[in-house]
N, C-alpha and C positions, 0 to 999 in steps of 0.2 A: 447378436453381438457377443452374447458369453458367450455362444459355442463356439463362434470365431478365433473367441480370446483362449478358452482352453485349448483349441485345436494348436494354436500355436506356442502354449506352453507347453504344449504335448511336444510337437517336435522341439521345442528347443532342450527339454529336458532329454529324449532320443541320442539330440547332437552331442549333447552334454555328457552322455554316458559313454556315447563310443570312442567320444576324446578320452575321455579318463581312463577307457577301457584298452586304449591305446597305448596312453601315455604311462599304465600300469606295465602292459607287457613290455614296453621298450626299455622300461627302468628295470624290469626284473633281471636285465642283462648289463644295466650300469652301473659300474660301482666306484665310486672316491678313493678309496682305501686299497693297501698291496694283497697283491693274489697269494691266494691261502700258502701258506708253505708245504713244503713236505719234506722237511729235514728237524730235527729239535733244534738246532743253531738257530734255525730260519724262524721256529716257534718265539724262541728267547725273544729275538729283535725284532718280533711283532708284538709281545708283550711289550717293551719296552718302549715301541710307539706308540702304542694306546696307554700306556699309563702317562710319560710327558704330555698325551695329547690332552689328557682328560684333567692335567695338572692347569695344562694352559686354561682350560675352559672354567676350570672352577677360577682362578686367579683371573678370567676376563669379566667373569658374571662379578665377582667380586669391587673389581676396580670400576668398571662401567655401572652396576649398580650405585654404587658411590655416587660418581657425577650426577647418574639422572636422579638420581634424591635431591641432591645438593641443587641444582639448578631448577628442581620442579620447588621444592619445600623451603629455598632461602635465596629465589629472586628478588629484587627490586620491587615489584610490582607489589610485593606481601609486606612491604614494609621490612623485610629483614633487614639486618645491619652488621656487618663482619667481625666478628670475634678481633681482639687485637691483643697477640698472646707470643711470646718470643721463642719457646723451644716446651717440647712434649719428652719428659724421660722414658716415658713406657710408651711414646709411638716409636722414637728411636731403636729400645732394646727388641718391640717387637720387630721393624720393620729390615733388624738385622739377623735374630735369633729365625725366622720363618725360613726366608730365602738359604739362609745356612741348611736348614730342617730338610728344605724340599732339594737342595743339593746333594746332603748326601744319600738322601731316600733315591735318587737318581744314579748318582754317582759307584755307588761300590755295585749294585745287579750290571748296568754296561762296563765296569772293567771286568767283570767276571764273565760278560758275554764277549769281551772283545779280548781275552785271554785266547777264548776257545776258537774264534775265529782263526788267530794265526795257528795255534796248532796245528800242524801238518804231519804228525810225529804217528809213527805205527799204521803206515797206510797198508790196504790190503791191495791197494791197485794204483799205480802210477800211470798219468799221459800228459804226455809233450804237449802243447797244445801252442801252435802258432798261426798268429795274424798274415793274412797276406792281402794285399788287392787284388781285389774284394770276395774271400773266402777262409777257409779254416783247413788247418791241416793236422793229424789225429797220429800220435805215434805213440806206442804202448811198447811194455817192457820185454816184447818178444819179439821183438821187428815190426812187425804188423803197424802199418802207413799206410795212410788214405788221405785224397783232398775233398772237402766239403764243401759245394756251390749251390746259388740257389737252383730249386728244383729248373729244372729247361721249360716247361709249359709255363710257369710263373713268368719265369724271365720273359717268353717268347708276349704273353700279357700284358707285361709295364711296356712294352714298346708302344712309343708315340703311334695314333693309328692301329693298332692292331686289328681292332673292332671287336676285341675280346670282354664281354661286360664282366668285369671283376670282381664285380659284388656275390657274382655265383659263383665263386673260387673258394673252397674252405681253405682259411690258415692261408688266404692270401699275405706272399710275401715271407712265408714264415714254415717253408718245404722246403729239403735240401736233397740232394742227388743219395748223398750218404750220411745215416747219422751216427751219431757217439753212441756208440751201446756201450752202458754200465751197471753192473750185478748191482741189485738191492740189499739194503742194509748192512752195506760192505763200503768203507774209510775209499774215497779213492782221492787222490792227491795229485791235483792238479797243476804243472808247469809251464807257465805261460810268457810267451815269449812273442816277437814278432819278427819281419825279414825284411819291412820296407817301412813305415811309417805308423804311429802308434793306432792300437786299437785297443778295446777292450772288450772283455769276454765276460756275459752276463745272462746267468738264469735266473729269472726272477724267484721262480718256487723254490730255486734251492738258496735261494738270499744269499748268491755268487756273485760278485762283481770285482773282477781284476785289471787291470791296466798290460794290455801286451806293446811293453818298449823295443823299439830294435839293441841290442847290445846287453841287456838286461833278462834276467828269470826269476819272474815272480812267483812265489806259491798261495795254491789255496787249496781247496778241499771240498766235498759235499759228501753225504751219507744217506742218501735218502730212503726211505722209510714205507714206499709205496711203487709197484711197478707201475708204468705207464709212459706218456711222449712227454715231453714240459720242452718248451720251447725258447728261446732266448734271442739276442740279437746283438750286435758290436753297438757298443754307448757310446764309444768315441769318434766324433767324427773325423774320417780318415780320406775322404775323394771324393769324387762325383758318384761313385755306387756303394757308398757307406751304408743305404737303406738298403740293401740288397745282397747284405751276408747274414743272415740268420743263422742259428744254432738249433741242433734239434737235438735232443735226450732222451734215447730211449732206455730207460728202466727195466733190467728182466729179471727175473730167480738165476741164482748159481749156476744150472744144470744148460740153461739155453744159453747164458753169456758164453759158461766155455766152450758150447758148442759153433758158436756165433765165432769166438777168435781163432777156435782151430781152425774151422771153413776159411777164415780173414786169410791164417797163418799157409794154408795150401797155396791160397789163391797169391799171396806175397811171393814162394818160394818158386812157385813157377814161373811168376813174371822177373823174378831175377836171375832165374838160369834162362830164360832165354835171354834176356840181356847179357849173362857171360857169356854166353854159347860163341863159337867161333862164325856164327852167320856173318856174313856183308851185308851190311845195310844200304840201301837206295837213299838219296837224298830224299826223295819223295815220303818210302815207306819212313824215314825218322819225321817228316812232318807230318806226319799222320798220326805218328806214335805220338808225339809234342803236344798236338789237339785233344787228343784224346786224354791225357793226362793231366794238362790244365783246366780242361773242361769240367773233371773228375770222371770222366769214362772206364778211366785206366783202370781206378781205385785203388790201387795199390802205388807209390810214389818211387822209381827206382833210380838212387843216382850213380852212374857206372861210365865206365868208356867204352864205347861202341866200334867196330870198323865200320867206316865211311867207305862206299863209292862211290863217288863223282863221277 
């Protein structure tokens, strides 16, 4: 009968461990709280959440502590009997003087953080950046235009039935055909706009979030501080394929981004001279060209007058 009994605290203690041992590794990849930054702006306002947060927390252990004293140590049941007292001068003075204290221990770091946010002033790198349905479209100060869609195998994924298991898809949802490449630790200044219905354009790690209205240019900024991909996605819901414009950010040194936009700036110049060129277009070959450019095939975006043959 013991060896029974330990036999089966034996395995329940096994089950026990590989749940935990489980429920360890699956949490080591969950987390509550915003993803790390990689901008000093994006540091600031992750300071500034952990300290409100940590204000809340001592002010709930505080106020809550109270009641459950009061309800354990002066129920009814103890014989207590209610204090009968009309006004406290020093609950008053403190219960004004604190909340003032913890306002402006709040208040002067977020205007000083939210100074630096709108500055947009002495960028080293300007881009257009416009909302469309449902994709993004990239214009920089040397022509260089490009449309940004989600990746096509992605896309070809979400379809109803595909029989695609998605769970083996890294950065499901979150791959695009072209992305934003921007030099590190260079100001780049961001101009955000839209063509059809609003959206918004949001990198978490660069603690970027703007609003693109049609008729409207909004500015922002990031400077980020690390090469690498950081990913984003439109916050605003804008259609039925709102979950299916992601943003992608690639990160490089100086030396490859310029290499990056002269390659862009070739690949622009060519697809605009053959757009001026004296060719005839087919009906057919401009709907080809149409697909391709919407798609983001084209990658480079050219708006021009063409000759038609019909």
């Amino acid at each position: 009968m013991s060896f029974k009994h330990n036999n089966i605290m034996t395995k329940g203690l096994v089950l026990l461990s590989l749940f935990l041992g489980g429920m360890s590794s699956a949490l080591a990849e969950y987390k509550l709280n915003f993803q790390e930054p990689v901008t000093a702006v994006g540091r600031e306002i992750f300071d500034l959440h952990m300290l409100v947060f940590w204000i809340c927390v001592a002010i709930g252990i505080v106020v809550f502590g109270m009641m459950i004293i009061s309800i354990i140590l002066h129920r009814k049941s103890r014989g207590a009997v209610a204090s009968d007292f009309h006004e406290s001068s020093t609950v008053e003075v403190l219960w004004t003087v604190i909340p003032f204290i913890i306002l402006i221990a709040v208040a002067v770091p977020a205007t000083s953080t939210l100074l630096k946010i709108e500055d947009t002033s002495n960028a080293d790198v300007t881009i257009k950046v416009t909302g469309l349905q449902w994709k993004w479209k990239y214009e920089y100060e040397n022509g260089v235009s490009f449309l940004s869609s989600l990746n096509s195998d992605h896309n070809k994924a979400r379809q109803r039935n595909s029989g695609i298991d998605v769970t083996k898809i890294k950065n499901y949802l979150l791959e695009v055909d072209n992305e934003l490449v921007i030099p590190v630790n260079k100001k780049v200044r961001f101009l955000v706009t839209s063509d059809d219905v609003i959206h918004s354009f949001w990198v978490p790690k660069f603690a970027m979030k703007k609003d693109a209205i049609p008729g409207y240019v909004n500015e922002t900024w990031a400077m980020p501080e690390k090469t690498g991909t950081y990913r984003g996605q439109c916050a605003e819901l804008c259609g039925k394929d709102h979950a299916f414009m992601p943003i992608v950010v690639k990160v490089v040194e100086q030396g490859e981004f310029d290499t990056w936009l002269a390659a862009k700036k070739v690949e622009s110049d060519a697809v605009a001279a053959e757009a001026a060129s004296d060719k005839v277009w087919s009906k057919d070959e401009l709907m080809a060209k149409g697909a391709d450019v919407y798609s983001g095939k084209g990658g480079v975006l050219v708006v021009t007058v063409l000759k038609v043959r019909v």
